[in-house]
Structure formats: C-alpha cells, structure tokens
N, C-alpha and C positions, 0 to 999 in steps of 0.2 A: 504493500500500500504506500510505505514511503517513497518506495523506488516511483512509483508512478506519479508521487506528487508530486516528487522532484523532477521529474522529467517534462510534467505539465508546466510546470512556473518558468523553466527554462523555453519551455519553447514560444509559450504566452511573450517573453521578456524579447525573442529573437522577433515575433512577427508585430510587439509595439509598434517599431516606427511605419510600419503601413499606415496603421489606422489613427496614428497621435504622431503632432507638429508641435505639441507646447517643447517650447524652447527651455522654460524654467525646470519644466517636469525631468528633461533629460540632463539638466545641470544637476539637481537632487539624486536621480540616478547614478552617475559617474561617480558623483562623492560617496555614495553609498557604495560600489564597485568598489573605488579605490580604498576605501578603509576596511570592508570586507577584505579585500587581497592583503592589508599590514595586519589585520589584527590576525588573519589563518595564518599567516607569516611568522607573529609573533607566539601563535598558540602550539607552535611545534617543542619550541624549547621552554616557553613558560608553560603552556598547559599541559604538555605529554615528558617533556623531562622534569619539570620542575625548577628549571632557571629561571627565573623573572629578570627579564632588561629593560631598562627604561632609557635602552640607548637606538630603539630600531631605527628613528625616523634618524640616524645616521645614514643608514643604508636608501632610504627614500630619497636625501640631500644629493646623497654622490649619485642616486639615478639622473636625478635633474639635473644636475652639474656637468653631466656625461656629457648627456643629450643635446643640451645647449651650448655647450663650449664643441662638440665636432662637427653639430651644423651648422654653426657661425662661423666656427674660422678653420674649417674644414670641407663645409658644406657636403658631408655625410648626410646621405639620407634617413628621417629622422626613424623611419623602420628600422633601418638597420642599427640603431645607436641603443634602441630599448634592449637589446639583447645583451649588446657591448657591456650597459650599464647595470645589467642585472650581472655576467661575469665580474666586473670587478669590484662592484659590492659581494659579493662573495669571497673574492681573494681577501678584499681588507676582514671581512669577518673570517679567513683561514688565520688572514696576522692575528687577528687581535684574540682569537678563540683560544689559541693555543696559551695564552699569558691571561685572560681574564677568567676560563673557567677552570682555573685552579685555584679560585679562589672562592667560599661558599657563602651561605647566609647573607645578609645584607651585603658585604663587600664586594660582592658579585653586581646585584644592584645599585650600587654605588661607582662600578668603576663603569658600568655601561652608560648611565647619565653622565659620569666626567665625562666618558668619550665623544659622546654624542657636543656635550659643551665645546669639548675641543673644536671638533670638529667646523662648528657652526662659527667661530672666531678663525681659524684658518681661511675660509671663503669668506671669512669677514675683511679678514685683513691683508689678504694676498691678490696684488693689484691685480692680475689675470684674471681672477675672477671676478674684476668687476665692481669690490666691494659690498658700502650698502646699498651700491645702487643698484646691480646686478647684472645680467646680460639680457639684452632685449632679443628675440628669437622673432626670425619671419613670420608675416602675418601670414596666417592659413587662406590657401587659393580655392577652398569650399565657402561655396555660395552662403550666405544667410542663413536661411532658411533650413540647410540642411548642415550647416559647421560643425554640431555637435551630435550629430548621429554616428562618423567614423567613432570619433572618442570614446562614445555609447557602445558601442561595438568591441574596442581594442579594451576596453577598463574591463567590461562585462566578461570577456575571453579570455583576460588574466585572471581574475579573481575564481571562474570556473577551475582553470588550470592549476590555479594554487590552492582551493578545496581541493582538487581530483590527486594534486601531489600529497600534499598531507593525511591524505584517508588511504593511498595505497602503502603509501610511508608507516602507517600505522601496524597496517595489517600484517608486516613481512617481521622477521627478527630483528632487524634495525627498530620498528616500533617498539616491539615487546620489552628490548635492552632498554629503550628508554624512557618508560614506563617504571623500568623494574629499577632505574637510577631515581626516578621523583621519588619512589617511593622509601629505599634507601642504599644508595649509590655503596655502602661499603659493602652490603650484601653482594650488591649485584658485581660488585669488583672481585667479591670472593669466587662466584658461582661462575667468572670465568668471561665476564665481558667487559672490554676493554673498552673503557669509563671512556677515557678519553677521546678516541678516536670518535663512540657515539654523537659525545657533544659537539664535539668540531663538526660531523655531519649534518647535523642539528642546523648546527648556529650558521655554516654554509648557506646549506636550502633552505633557511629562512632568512638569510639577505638577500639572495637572489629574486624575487620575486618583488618587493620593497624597491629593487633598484629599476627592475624593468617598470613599473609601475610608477615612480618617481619619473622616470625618463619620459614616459605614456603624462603624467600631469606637467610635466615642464610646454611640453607642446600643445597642449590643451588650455595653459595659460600664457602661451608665446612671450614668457618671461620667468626668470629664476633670481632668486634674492636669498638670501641669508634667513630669513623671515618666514619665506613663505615654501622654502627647502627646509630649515633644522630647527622651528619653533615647538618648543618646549610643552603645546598646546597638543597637540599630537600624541605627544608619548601620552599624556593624561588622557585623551579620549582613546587611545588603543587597552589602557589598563581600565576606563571604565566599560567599555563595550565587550571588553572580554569578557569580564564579571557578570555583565548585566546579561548578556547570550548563555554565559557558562562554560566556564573554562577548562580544558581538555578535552573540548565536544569538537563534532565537526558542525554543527548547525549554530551552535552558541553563537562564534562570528560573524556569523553571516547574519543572525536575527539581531545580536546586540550593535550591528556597526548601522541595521536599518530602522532600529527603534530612535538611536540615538540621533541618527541624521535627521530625519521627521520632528524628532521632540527638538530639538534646537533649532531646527526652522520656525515653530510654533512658539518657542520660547525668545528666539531674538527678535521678535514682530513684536510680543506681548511686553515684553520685561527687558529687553535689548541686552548688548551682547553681557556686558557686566551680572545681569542679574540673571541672565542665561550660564554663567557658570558658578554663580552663587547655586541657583538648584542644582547644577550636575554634579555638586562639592556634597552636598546633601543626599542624594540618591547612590553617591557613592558610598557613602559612611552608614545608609542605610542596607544597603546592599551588602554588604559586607557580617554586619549585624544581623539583619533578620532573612536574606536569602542567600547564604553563600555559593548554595550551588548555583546560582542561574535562574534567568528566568526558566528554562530546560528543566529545573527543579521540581516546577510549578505540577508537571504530568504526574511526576511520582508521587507528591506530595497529597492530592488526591486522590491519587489510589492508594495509597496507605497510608493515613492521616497520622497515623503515629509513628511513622519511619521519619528521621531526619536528615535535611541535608548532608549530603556529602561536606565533611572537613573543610572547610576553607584552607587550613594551612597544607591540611594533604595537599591540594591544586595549586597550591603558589609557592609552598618551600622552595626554598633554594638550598635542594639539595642539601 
C-alpha cells in the first residue's frame, strides 16, 4: 500500500506542471525538494549512524560555489558542474571525516559547526570569491513563464535520488554496521566492523548530494553569497525538520522538510520573519519534549496508546 502511494505522489508531482502555471507554487516546491535532498543527506549519518552535524550546509556552500565560479569564468555548463560539485563536496567531507569523526558526543557537533563557520568566512574573505558580494551567475534563457519548471524538475530528481540512495544504503551491510555504531559503536567495533571506514562512507554520500543540490540552487538563484551559500539558518531548519518528520526514517525528511516549508510560509505573512523563528525555536523544544520520535510517531502512538516514543537520545547520540 505504501509502495503505491509513493509511486502515486511521484507521478501526481511529475504531471503538475501540465495542469499548474503558478509560479509561487513551484518556488515552494523547489525549497521543499531542496531541503528534502539536505535533510535525507543529513539523516544518513545523524539518523542511521548516530553522528549529529550541524556543519552540512558546508557541503550545500561548496555546491554553489562550484557551480558558479566554473560557469562564470569557465563557462562550464551549469549541468555539468552539479555533478562536479556534488564530487568535491565529498572529497572535502573524505578530508575532514577522517579527523572529525574520531571524535564523539558533543565534540563531534561542535567541530562540524566550527567547520561549516570556517568555511563561510573563507568565501567570505577570499577575493575570488567575490566576497560579500558574491558572484553574479547568467540570467536563465527560459522564458517567464516556464523558468522554474527545469528547476522543478532537476530539485525534485535529486531529492528522489537521495531518498532512493539512502533506503538502499540502508538495506545492505553498510546500513546494518551503521545502525549497529548509533547504537553502540564499541560493540559494533568488537563484532568486527570497521567503525571507521563506515562513517567516512557515511559522511561521503551525505555530502554529495548537499553539493549537487547547492550547485542545482546557485542556478536557480543566478547568484551565490556567503549568506545565502553557509547561513547558519539552514543547519537549524535541517535539525528541526529532521525531528519534526523523524529521525532515522526514510519518510521523516521528506514530510518534516514539507511541513516546515508551508508552516513558514504561513508564519512569515502572519508574524514575519523574526516571529517566524520565535515559533520554530518553540516547536523545536517542544518536539523534543513531548514527540521525540517524529511526527512518524504519531501512527504508533495510536495504535498503542501506551507504547512510547522511541528515545530521542537513541536517534541523535553521537555515538
């Protein structure tokens, strides 16, 4: 039954633009795509291993940064650069995997925000890039009317891609080892799998995907900044949409990254953007407290009123 409603919503989502022109509708869209694609991204290592980073939208920054600095003074076709940018955001997360995830508990989540800060002051302050001004990207030679249908298309077709990695990633012994490390990595180091290599794979194939998709919004907003590449505002809605979906799920992402895009639409019209993240500071700390599984909770909880959510710290330890 789920197979079928997932295959319904997907096909529903491909024959949209036939029948729908709103241009805002497919802006909402995108952003829901593109954070669906960081939060499955992020839910590899935070929800199935257990590392928690609050350094991903590093990897989002260098997609954009890719994208934009090889069509501008390379004039690389911007196709071809989402790929580029998804490879070497993965390389810098080989570098940096290897020296940050030997380190556990909070210091882990501490050295992935350093990085991600570094990061965003490097592009800040290294004139090639532009600064804070950033780099301006060619205007898109799609008509009006139809500009943000590609986008539509290319955001939607990564974010599939990056559920469809992360659920087959799950299923195989590479899922299982990392699974069996959130749970307790010295166990799983005794029983004969090798910790390390797992997380580095991990933490790999969930930059790649962050990068390609960064590279996918740089062109989508024929501009890249410091700002609107490695704002701090990101990691906060990727850790509350994980939450709010449910974390080590494959559906969690995708329903927490489109509740929350909707509800801040609804909330920056009513309460503007300030008081739109006063409630999300709120819904986080409630969340946390009285649903830690997920809203994904919500089915079980129902059907056995006295069963209670899965752990919180189980799903977010760091290891």
């Amino acid at each position: 039954m789920r197979f079928w409603m997932t295959n319904l919503v997907l096909v529903l989502l491909i024959l949209l633009p036939i029948f729908v022109r709103d241009r805002h509708l497919y802006h909402i869209l995108i952003v829901i795509f593109i954070y669906a694609t960081l939060v499955q991204s992020w839910n590899l290592p935070g929800g199935y291993t257990g590392y928690t980073s609050f350094g991903h939208v590093l990897f989002f920054g260098i997609g954009g940064y890719t994208t934009a600095m090889l069509v501008v003074f390379l004039s690389v076709p911007a196709v071809v650069t989402y790929l580029i940018a998804g490879v070497l955001s993965s390389l810098v997360a080989l570098i940096f995997g290897y020296v940050s995830l030997r380190l556990k508990g909070p210091y882990f989540a501490i050295a992935t925000l350093a990085l991600a800060t570094i990061g965003r002051y490097v592009f800040l302050n290294v004139e090639i890039f532009g600064g804070a001004e950033g780099v301006l990207m060619p205007m898109s030679s799609f008509s009006t009317d139809i500009e943000k249908i590609p986008y539509y298309y290319g955001t939607l077709l990564v974010a599939v891609l990056t559920t469809l990695t992360v659920y087959l990633i799950i299923k195989t012994r590479l899922g299982l080892g990392l699974m069996a490390i959130r749970e307790n990595e010295e166990k799983a180091a005794g029983a004969g799998i090798n910790t390390t290599k797992h997380k580095v794979i991990a933490f790999m194939v969930s930059a790649f995907f962050p990068g390609v998709i960064g590279g996918l919004y740089a062109s989508y907003l024929e501009y890249v900044n410091p700002d609107s590449c490695f704002s701090i505002l990101y990691s906060a809605n990727i850790l509350l949409m994980a939450i709010l979906g449910g974390i080590g799920t494959i559906a969690g992402p995708i329903l927490g990254s489109a509740v929350v895009v909707m509800l801040s639409e609804v909330f920056s019209l009513a309460l503007g953007h300030q008081g739109r993240l006063i409630i999300f500071g709120l819904i986080l700390t409630l969340l946390a407290i009285y649903l830690p599984g997920g809203l994904l909770s919500l089915k079980e909880k129902f059907r056995d009123p006295k069963k209670t959510a899965t752990a919180f710290e189980s799903k977010t330890k760091v290891a």
